[in-house]
C-alpha positions in Angstrom: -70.6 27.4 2.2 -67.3 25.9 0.8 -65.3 29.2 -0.7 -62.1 27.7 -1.9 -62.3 26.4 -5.2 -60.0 28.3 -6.5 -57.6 26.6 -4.2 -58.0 23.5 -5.5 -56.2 23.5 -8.6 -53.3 24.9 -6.1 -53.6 21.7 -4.1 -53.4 19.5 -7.2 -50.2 21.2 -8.4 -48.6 20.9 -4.9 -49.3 16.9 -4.9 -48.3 16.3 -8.5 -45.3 18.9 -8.4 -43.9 17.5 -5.0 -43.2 21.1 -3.0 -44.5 24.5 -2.8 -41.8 25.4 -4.8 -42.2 23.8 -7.8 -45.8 24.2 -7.5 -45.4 27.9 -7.1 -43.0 28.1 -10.6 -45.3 26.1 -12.5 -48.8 28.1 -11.6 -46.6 31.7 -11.9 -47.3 32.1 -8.1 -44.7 32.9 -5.3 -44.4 30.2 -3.0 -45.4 32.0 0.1 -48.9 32.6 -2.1 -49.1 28.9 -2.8 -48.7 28.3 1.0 -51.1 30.7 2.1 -53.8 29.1 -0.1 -53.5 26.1 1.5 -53.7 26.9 4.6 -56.7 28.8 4.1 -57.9 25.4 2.0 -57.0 23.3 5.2 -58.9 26.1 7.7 -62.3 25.5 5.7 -62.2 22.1 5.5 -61.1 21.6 9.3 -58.1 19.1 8.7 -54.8 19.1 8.0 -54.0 17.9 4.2 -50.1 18.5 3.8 -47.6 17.1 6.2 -44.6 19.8 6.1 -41.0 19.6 6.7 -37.5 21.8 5.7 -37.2 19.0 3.1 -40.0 17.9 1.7 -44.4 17.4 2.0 -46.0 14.2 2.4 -50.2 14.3 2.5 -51.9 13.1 5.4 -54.8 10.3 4.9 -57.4 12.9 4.3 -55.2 14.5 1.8 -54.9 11.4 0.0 -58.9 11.1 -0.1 -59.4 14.3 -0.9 -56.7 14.5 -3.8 -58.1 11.5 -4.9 -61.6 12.8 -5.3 -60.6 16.8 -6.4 -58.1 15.7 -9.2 -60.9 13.8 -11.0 -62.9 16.7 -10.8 -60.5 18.8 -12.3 -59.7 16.5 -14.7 -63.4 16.6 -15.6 -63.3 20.4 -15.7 -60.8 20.6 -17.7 -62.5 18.4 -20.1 -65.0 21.0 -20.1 -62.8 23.8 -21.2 -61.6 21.0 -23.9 -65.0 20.6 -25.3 -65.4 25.0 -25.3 -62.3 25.5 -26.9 -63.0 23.2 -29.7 -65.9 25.1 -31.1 -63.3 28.2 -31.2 -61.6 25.9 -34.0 -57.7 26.1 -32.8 -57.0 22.8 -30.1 -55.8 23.8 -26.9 -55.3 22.7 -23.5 -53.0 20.5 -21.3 -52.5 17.3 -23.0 -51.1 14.3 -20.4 -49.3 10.9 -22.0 -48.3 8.0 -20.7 -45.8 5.6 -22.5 -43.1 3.3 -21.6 -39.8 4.5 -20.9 -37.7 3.3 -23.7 -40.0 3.4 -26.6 -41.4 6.9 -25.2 -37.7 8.4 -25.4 -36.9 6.6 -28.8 -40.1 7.2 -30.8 -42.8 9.6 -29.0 -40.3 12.8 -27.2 -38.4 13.0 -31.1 -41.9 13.9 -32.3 -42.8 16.3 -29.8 -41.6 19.6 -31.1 -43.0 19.2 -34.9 -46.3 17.8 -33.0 -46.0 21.1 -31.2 -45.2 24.0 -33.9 -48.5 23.2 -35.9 -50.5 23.2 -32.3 -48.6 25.9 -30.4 -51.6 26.4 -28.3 -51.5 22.8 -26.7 -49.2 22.1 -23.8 -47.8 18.5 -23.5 -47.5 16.5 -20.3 -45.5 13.7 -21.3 -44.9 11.1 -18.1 -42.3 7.7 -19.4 -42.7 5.0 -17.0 -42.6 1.6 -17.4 -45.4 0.4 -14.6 -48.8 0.3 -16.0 -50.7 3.3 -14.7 -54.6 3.8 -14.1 -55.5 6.3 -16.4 -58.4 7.4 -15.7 -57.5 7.6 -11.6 -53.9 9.7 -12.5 -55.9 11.8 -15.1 -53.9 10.8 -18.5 -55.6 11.7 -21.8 -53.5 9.3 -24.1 -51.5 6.3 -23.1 -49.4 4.5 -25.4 -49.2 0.6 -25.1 -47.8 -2.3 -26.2 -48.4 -5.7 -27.1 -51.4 -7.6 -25.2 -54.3 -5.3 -23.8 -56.0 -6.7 -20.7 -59.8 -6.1 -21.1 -61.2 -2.8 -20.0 -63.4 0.0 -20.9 -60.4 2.0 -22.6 -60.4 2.6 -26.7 -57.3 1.1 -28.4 -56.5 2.1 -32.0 -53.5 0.3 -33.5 -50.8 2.3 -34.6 -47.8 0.3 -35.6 -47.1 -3.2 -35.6 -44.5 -4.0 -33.0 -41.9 -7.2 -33.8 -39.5 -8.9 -31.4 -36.0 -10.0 -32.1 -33.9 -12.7 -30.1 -29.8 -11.5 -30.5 -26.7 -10.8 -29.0 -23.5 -9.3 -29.5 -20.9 -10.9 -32.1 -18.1 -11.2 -29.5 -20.7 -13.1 -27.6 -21.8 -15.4 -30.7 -17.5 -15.8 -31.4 -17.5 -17.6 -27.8 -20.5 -19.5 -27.6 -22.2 -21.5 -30.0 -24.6 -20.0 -32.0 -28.0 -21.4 -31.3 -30.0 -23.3 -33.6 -33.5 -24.3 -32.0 -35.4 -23.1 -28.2 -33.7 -26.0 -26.5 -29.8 -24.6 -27.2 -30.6 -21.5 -25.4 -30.3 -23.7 -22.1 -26.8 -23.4 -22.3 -26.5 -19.8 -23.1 -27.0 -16.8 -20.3 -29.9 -15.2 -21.1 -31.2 -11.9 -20.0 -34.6 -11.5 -18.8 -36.6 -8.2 -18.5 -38.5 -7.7 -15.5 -42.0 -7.0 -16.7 -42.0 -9.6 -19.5 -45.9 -10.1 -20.1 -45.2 -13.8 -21.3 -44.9 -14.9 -18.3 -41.3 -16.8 -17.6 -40.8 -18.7 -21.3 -40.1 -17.3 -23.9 -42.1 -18.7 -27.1 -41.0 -19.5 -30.5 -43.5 -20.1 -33.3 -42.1 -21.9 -36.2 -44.9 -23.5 -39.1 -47.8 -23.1 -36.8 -46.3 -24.7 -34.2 -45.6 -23.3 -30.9 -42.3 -23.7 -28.8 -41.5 -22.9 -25.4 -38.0 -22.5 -23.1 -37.3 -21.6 -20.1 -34.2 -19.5 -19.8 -31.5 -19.4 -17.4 -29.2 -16.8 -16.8 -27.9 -14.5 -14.2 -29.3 -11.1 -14.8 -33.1 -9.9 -14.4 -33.8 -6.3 -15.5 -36.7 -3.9 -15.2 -35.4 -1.7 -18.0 -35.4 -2.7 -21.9 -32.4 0.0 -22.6 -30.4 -1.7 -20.0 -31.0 -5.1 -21.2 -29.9 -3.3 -24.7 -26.4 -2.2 -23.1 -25.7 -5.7 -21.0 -26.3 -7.4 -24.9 -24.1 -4.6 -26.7 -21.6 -5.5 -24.0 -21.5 -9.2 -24.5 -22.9 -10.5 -21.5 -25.3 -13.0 -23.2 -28.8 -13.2 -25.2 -31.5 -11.4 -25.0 -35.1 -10.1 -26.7 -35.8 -7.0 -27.3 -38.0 -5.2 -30.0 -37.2 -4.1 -32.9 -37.8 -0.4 -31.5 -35.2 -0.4 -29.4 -32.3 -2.5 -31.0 -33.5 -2.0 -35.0 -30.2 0.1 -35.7 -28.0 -1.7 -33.6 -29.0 -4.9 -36.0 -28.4 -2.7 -39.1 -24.7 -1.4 -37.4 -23.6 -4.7 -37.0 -23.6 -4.0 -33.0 -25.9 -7.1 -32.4 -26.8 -9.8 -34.1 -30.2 -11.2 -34.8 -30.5 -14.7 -34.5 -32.7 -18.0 -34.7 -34.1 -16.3 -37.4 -36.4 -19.2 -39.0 -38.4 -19.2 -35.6 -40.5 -16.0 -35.1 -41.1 -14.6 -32.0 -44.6 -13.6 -31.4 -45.8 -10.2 -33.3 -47.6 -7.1 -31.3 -48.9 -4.0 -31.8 -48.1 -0.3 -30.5 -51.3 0.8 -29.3 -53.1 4.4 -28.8 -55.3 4.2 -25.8 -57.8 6.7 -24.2 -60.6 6.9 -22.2 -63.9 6.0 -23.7 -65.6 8.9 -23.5 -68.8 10.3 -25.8 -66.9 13.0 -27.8 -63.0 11.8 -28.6 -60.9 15.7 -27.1 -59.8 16.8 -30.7 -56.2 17.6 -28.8 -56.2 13.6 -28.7 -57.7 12.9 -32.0 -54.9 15.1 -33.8 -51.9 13.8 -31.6 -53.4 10.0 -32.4 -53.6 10.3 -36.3 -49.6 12.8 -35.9 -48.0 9.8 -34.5 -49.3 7.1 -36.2 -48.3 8.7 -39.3 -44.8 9.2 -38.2 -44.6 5.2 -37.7 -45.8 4.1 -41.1 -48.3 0.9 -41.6 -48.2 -2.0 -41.3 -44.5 -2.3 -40.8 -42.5 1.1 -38.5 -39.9 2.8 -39.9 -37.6 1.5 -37.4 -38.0 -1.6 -39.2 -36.2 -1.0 -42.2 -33.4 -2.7 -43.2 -34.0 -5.4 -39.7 -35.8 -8.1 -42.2 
């Protein structure tokens, strides 16, 4: 008979945490306790989980399967104590978002503390990354997305509408000829973000019609922030959205341009697991944030068109 569930929650936080250390601090639990718990863990189930060394753990391939399999489970369980906790009226419980690194520091972490005071009894796991992570396999509540949605069995609700700008710098624009249409931007250096879901042209839209270019240039970045410093620094042209360079247009830093073309319009997305009852700690973080954007157009909008 398998004893050790208690120790699985233990072994979660070790994995996610990355030592016994910080796995210790987080669960309130001295480290030597933390280790002790897992070896007793690996002694029931026969097999060694955790690789050890002075500097730091790696898991072994059982650990991997069996992380893989007990963090769903506690994921699950925790969704259990969600549901509980609900019918005592006040929300409560760990609540884990994903969102994109730029937008996630700009417009979800300023939010975080008001969100917070009028739920005190809900702790936030906010993760910013820019990959697109597998929710329901890395045990996120709430994602926030952005533009296209490939198909899947997640729920989506709009929150925002999401525009693009194409500018640059005016100490660039003083040396280089502003450009007029998609074919001038072949003789400008343009800078390209990394995970660009276009594909590699950018596309205009002007009267129904539909224009593409491929751009040239000599710097490729993963990060839209960066691409927001290399434009503020006059290195070329870039697009970004309005999110992240919507007071730099309204400063005079950059400089929005081709302005009769449009670049084509998203959305800021709220997406969760489909599940048969919506976690009211999601529900109330969903309908917070959308109200701090504003519909249709964000507040980080105002004053760019």
């Amino acid at each position: 008979m398998f004893n050790n569930f208690p120790s699985i929650p233990i072994f979660v936080a070790v994995v996610e945490c990355g030592s016994f250390s910080r796995a210790a601090e987080k669960l309130n639990l001295t480290k030597s306790a933390v280790s002790k718990r897992i070896n007793h863990l690996e002694d029931e189930l026969g097999i060694r989980l955790i690789q050890r060394t002075t500097r730091h753990i790696s898991l072994t391939e059982a650990g991997e399967r069996y992380y893989e399999h007990v963090s769903k489970a506690l994921n699950f369980a925790q969704q259990g104590v969600d549901a509980v906790a609900e019918l005592q009226g006040e929300p409560r419980g760990k609540l884990r978002i994903t969102a994109p690194m730029s937008f996630g520091v700009r417009h979800v972490a300023p939010f975080i503390t008001e969100f917070l005071a009028q739920y005190p009894h809900i702790e936030l796991d906010l993760q910013l990354e820019d990959r697109m992570v597998d929710m329901v396999a890395e045990g996120y509540d709430l994602a926030i997305r952005i533009g296209h949605l490939a198909d899947s069995n997640l729920i989506a609700k709009r929150l925002t509408d999401c525009h693009s700008v194409l500018c640059a710098s005016p100490e660039y624009l003083k040396n280089h000829k502003v450009p007029e249409q998609p074919s001038d931007l072949m003789e400008h250096n343009c800078i390209k973000y990394t995970y660009f879901r276009g594909g590699n042209d950018w596309t205009f839209l002007r009267e129904q019609q539909e224009f593409k270019v491929l751009p040239k240039g000599n710097m490729t970045v993963n990060n839209s922030e960066a691409i927001r410093r290399t434009l503020l620094s006059g290195l070329g042209i870039g697009q970004l959205p309005t999110f992240i360079v919507g007071k730099d247009i309204q400063a005079g830093k950059l400089v929005s341009i081709m302005n009769h073309y449009h670049l084509p319009k998203h959305a800021v997305y709220a997406v969760y697991p489909q599940r048969k009852h919506l976690p009211q700690k999601v529900r109330l973080f969903v309908d917070f944030i959308a109200k701090q954007y504003g519909t249709p157009s964000p507040y980080w909008d105002n004053g760019v068109f």
